[in-house]
C-alpha positions, 0 to 999 in steps of 0.5 A, a space after each residue: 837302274 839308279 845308285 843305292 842311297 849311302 847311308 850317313 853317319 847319326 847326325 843332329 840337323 839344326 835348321 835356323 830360321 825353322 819356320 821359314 819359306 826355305 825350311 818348308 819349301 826345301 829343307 824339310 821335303 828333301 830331308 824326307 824323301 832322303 828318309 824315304 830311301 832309308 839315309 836316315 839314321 834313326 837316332 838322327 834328330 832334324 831340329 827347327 829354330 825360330 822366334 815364334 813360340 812353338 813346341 814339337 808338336 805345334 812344328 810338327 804340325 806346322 810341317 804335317 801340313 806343309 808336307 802331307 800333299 807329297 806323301 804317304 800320312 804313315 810315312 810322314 808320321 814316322 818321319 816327323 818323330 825325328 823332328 824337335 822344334 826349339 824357340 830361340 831369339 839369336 840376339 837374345 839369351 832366353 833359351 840358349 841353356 835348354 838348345 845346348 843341352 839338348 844338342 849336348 845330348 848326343 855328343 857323338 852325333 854330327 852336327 849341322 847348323 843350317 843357318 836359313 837367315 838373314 845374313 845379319 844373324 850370321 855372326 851371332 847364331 855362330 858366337 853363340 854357338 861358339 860360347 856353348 861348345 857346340 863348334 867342337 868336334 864333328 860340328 858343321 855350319 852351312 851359310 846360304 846365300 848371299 854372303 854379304 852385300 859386297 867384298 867387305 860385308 862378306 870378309 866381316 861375316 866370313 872373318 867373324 863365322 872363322 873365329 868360331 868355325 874353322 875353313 873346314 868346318 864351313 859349308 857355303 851352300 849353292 843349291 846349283 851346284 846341286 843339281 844333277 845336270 851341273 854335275 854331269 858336266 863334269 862327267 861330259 866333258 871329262 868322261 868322254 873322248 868327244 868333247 874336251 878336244 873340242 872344249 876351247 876357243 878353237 871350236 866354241 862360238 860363245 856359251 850363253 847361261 840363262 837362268 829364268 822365271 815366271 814369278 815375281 818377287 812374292 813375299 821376298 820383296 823386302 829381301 829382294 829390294 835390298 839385293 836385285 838380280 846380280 846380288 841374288 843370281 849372278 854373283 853366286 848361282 851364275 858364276 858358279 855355273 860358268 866357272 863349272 863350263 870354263 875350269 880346266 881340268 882338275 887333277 881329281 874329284 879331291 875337293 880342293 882340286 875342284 875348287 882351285 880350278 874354279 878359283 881360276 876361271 874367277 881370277 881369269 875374268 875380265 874386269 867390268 866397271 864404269 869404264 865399259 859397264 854401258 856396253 857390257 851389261 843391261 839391267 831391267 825392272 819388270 812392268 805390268 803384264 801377262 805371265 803364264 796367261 794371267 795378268 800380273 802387277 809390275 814390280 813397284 806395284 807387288 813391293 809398294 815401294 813406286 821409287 825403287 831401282 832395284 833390277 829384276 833382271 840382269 843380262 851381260 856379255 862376260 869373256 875370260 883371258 885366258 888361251 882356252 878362252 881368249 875372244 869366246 863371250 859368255 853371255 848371261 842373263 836372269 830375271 823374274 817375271 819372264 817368258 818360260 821358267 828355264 835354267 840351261 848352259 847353251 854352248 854354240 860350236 863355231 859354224 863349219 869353215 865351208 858348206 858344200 850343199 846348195 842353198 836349196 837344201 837350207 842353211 847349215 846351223 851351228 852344233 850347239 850343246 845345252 845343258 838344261 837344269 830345270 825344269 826338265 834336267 836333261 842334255 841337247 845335242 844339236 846336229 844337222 841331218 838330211 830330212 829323211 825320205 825322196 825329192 832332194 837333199 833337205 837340212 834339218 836341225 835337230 836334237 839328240 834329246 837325253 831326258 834323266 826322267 826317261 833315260 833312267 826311269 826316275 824324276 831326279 832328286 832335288 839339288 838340297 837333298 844330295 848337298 845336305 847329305 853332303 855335309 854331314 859327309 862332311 864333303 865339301 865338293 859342291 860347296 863354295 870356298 871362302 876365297 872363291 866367295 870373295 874373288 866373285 865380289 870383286 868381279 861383281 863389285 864393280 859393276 854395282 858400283 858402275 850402276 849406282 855412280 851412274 844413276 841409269 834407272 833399270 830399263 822396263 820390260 813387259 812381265 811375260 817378256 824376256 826382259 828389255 830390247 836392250 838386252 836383244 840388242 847386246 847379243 845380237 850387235 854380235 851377229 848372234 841371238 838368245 837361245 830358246 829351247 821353247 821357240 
């Protein structure tokens, strides 16, 4: 049995950057399924905004076949009667006039600036926005990621957006923290009786968060080549990831109270630097190789530039001081072009302190609970039994397997489709403060300075692999090995 869907106040959906790979891949499609379940308000208006010079009618075809393979054309149809296209250059003057009149329109609606750019059009989509008024009254703007490329670029842009957009007018999105397994983390280790006496360093070995892909850098190898791995993975998605596994409990729901315990788990983390960042972190690129049975180009092969040291994968062991964590290692890794497409938090109990079985029944395993969030979103708990039936007492270790698909029925929604409505709640639970933006720079910014003051190129790795041997190497110098689900 599911939840009835909330409906949400009328609401006007400004999507900057319309005719992007976001928009068609992400934006749009959840916004439909969200109209498909009847959130919609009629009156509302979804609005694209780019350079190219189209009408509603070209957008709308545009999106027609962008989306027609996912549903049902009468459907679809109706949905794109709510979707307008506006051409506008966010450097330029040409056009502004007409948008602000048309959002002026429906001055009662909420509304949402969606700004699906470069960061560098940050400051002046929002200016201009300011300039015409449309900063006023139940007025939202959501900032994807990354915001900035270090602590400094991301105060001017955070400082700049602020003179426009109050702290709590600014939505900076995280799409992980969207998903539901993330979520009900929360539920698992604050719902239950189980888990939270066991939740610290007493009875957890290390927690390991991977994030992988099959595909490589495609059509974002500009972008990507002016980011690499930590900046687009870890200083964001993986750290949220972790402080969603090491905050202490929150007094409430409260937003706020969420986000003051995560802010915590950031300022707990142990510096990595030039001092220690050799022994702490692997950074990879990918070669040539066989990904999903198919031979691929290595990475300068796919971006055409043979002299980048942009890393593509990104494996480090990070610890928290504080006395729920002291001495636990959070290991994470992430990359493209890797064995399975996997996102999933693998937290390993300690090993009990005595076995009382013979070696003939096998060896004990350690409980291990792991949170996978995609593709499959769902909960493992692994626990060792007897194998069933005569000839001894044999150990197995198996899983309690909890699919969300199975167990309630339906496939989940996608992370976007509950963070957009979210904002024009105007929620702001799962989305990132301004001083936890800039706590996770810190931590992050050291270690990009690590790798650029020591001039270490990425170490190769084979596309189809898990990324270089040294990043074996830095897990199991500990006596412990990588999870993998697939294995």
């Amino acid at each position: 049995m599911t939840a009835s869907p909330q409906t949400v106040e009328p609401f006007d959906l400004v999507i900057f950057g319309g005719t992007g790979d976001l928009a068609a891949r992400k934006l749009l499609p959840a916004l439909f399924h969200r109209f498909l379940d009847g959130q919609l308000p009629p009156s509302s208006r979804i609005v694209g905004v780019a350079r190219e010079a189209l009408d509603d009618a070209g957008y709308r075809a545009q999106l027609r076949e962008a989306l027609i393979a996912i549903c049902d054309a009468r459907q679809l149809d109706e949905f794109l009667q709510q979707v307008f296209y506006r051409p506008l250059d966010a450097r330029k003057d040409e056009g502004w006039d007409d948008f602000a009149a048309f959002i002026g329109a429906e001055p009662e609606h909420v509304r949402v600036f969606y700004l699906s750019t470069s960061p560098e059009l940050f400051v002046d989509i929002c200016k201009r926005l300011g300039h015409y008024g449309l900063n006023r009254g139940k007025s939202r703007v959501v900032l994807e990621k990354p915001i900035g490329r270090d602590l400094d670029s991301a105060n001017r842009i955070n400082d700049a957006v602020g003179q426009v957009f109050d702290e709590t007018q600014t939505f900076r999105i995280d799409h992980y923290l969207g998903k539901e397994t993330v979520q009900n983390l929360l539920v698992l280790r604050f719902g239950n009786a189980l888990f939270e006496p066991l939740w610290n360093s007493a009875h957890i070995d290390h927690v390991q968060i991977t994030v992988a892909e099959t595909l490589g850098v495609g059509h974002r190898g500009a972008y990507y080549d002016r980011a690499g791995a930590l900046r687009d993975m870890v200083q964001n998605h993986m750290l949220q990831l972790l402080c969603m596994v090491a905050m202490e409990p929150p007094s409430s729901l409260a937003p706020d109270a969420v986000r003051d315990e995560k802010l915590k788990v950031l300022h707990s983390l142990k510096p990595i630097d030039a001092s220690n960042a050799g022994q702490l972190t692997v950074r990879g690129q990918y070669r040539a190789g066989v990904a999903e049975g198919a031979s691929v180009p290595g990475y300068i092969e796919e971006l055409g530039n043979a002299k980048s040291d942009t890393e593509t994968f990104v494996a480090l062991k990070a610890e928290i001081g504080n006395w729920r964590w002291a001495g636990v290692p959070f290991y994470l890794r992430t990359g493209k072009r890797l064995a399975h497409r996997v996102s999933e938090i693998a937290v390993t109990f300690k090993p009990v302190p005595h076995s009382i079985f013979d070696a003939a029944s096998g060896s004990l395993a350690q409980n291990r609970l792991v949170l996978r969030l995609q593709p499959d979103e769902g909960v493992k708990l692994w626990l060792t039994i007897k194998h069933p039936g005569p000839g001894g007492l044999r150990l197995r270790h198996v899983p309690l397997d909890m699919s969300f698909a199975e167990a309630f029925g339906v496939s989940q929604p996608d992370a976007y489709e509950r963070l957009l409505l979210d904002v024009v709640r105007g929620n702001p639970t799962l989305f990132m403060r301004r001083d936890e933006v800039e706590a996770a720079w810190r931590w992050a910014g050291p270690i990009l300075a690590a790798w650029s003051d020591g001039g270490e190129a990425p170490r190769p790795y084979a596309a189809g692999s898990w990324g270089p041997s040294a990043s074996v190497a830095l897990i199991e110098r500990d006596g412990r090995t990588w999870h993998d689900d697939n294995e």
